[in-house]
N, C-alpha and C positions, 0 to 999 in steps of 0.2 A: 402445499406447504405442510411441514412433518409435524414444527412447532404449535402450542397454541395458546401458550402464555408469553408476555412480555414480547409482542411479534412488532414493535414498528423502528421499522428501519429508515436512515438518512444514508442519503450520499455525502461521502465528504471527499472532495478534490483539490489536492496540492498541486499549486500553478506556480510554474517561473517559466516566462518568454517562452509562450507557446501562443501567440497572435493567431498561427495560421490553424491550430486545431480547436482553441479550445473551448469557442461557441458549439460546435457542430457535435463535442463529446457532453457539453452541457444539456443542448437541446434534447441528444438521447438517454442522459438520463432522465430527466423532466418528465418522459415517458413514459417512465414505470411509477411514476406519483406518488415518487415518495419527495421528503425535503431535498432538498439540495444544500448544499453548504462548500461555497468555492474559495480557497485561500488563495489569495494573490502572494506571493512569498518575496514581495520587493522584485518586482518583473520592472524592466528599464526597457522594453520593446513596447507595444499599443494593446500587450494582453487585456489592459482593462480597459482599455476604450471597444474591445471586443464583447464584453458582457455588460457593462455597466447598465445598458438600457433595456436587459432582460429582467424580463418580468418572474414573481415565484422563484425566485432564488435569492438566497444569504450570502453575501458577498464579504469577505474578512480581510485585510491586508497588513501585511507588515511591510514596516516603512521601510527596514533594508532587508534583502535576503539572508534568511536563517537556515533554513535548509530543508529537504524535504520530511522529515521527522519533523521538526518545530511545528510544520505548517498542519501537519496531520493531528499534531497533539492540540495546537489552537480548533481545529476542525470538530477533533473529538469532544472539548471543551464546549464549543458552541453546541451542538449534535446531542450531547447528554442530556439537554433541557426540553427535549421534544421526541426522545428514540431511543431505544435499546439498544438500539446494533447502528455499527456503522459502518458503509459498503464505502472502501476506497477503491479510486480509479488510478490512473495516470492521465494527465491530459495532452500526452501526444497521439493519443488517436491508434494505437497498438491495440485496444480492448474495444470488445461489443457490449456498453451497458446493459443491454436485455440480457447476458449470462451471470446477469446476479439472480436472476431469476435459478439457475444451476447452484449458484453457491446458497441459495436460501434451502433449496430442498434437501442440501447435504446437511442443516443440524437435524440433530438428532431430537429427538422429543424430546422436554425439560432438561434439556442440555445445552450449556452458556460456550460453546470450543469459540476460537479462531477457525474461519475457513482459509482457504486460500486457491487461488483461481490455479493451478497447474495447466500452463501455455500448452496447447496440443501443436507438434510443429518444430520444433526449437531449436532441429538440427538441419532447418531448412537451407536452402543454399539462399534465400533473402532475409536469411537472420545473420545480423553483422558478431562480428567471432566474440566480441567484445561482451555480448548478450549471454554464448553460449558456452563459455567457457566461464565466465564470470559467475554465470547457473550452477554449475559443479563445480568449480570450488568454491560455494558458499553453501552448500547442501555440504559436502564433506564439513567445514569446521563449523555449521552451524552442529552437526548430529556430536561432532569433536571437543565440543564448550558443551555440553550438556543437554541441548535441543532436540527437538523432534528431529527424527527420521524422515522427511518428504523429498520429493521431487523436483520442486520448485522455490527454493528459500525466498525468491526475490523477486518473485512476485509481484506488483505492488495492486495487483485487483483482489481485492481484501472481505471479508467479513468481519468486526472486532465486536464481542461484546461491550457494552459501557454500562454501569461505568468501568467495570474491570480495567481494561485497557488503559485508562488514566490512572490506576493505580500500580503498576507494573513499574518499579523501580527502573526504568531504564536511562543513559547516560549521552547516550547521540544522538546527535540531531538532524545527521544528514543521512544522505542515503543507506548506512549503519545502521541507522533506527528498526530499518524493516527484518534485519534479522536478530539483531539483539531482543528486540521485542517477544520474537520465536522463541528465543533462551529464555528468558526469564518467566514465558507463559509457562513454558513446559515445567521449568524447575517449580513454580506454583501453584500446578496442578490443575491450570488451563490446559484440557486436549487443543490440539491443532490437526486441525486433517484439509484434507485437499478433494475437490472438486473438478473435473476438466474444460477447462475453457478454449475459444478460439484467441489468435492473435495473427495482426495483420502488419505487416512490415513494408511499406511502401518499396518496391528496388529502385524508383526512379526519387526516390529524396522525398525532404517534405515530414519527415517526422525528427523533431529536436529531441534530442536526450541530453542529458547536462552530467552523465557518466564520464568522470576523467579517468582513462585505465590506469596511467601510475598513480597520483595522487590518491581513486579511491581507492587504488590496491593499498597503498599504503594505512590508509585509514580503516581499510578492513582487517587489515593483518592486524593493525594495534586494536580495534575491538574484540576481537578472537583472543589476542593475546592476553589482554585485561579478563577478558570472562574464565577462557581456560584456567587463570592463574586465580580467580575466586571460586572455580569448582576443586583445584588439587587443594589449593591450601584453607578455605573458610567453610565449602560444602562437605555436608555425609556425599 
């Protein structure tokens, strides 16, 4: 570890109707001993009769689904009170909790950035197109609204300072959150740099994404649109 002030990290994991992963991605966090902190985001499948009866973990739910944003902001909210940083996951089972271990070593000494996990892989032939295409063009209009230059915009295996991160004016609440976030760090003079992680992509099923392609293409093009139109017309 590079850092050596303000070093204790929390997991915070945004859940919706992920029954069949998301004890098994909780357990490995649990591993690395830090907090846990899991948002149930109004899951209507048995995702919380999967955790409930675990032990050492903070459990938060919203009573309808709000989106993955909301759930991560609730997370951060909680997380703040016990932790500096806060390592998001996704809970379908795509990420290895032990490479926060990778994303811890990537800050810098007395330096507060976002890290973000860069999937090694991603133009595998068991990465569904929806993943990889969806990667670049959100790296293209996250660097085209104002944002860092990376690799990996969408990420969702995270490092966020806090409480910075709760303080980052951002407007979405769903799956938007993750690169608006990037905009608004960069324009506020949060670095964002990137880390290389693993990701596993089952070919025979079994991992839920809640990625709709037209609708969140739609919802990604109107956040791009909004942020491009406050860097031409309100940003130097």
């Amino acid at each position: 570890m590079k850092i050596n002030n303000k070093n204790r990290f929390a997991f915070v994991i945004p859940v919706y109707n992920h029954t069949g992963t998301v004890a098994q991605v909780v357990q490995d966090a649990q591993a690395l001993g830090f907090p846990v902190f899991v948002i149930d985001d109004g899951s209507t499948d048995s995702t919380y009769n999967q955790i409930k009866e675990m032990t050492g973990i903070q459990i938060l739910r919203h009573e309808k689904n709000q989106g993955k944003g909301a759930a991560i902001l609730t997370g951060f909210a909680a997380a703040s009170a016990v932790a500096d940083w806060a390592i998001t996951i996704d809970a379908d089972g795509q990420h290895y909790p032990e490479d926060a271990q990778k994303l811890i070593e990537a800050i810098p000494l007395n330096k507060r950035p976002i890290v973000v996990g860069a999937r090694a892989g991603m133009d595998g032939k068991d990465v569904p197109w929806t993943s990889s295409f969806g990667r670049k063009f959100s790296n293209f209009w996250v660097r085209t609204s104002g944002g860092p230059k990376i690799s990996d915009s969408q990420s969702g295996f995270r490092i966020y300072p806090l409480p910075e991160a709760l303080n980052l004016k951002t407007k979405a609440r769903r799956f938007q959150f993750e690169v608006e976030i990037l905009v608004h760090a960069h324009r506020n003079g949060i670095t964002v740099t990137e880390a290389p992680i693993r990701v596993h992509y089952n070919p025979e099923g079994g991992r839920i994404s809640h990625f709709r392609p037209f609708i969140d293409f739609l919802r990604n093009s109107s956040t791009f649109t909004r942020l491009i139109f406050l860097r031409i017309f309100f940003l130097k």
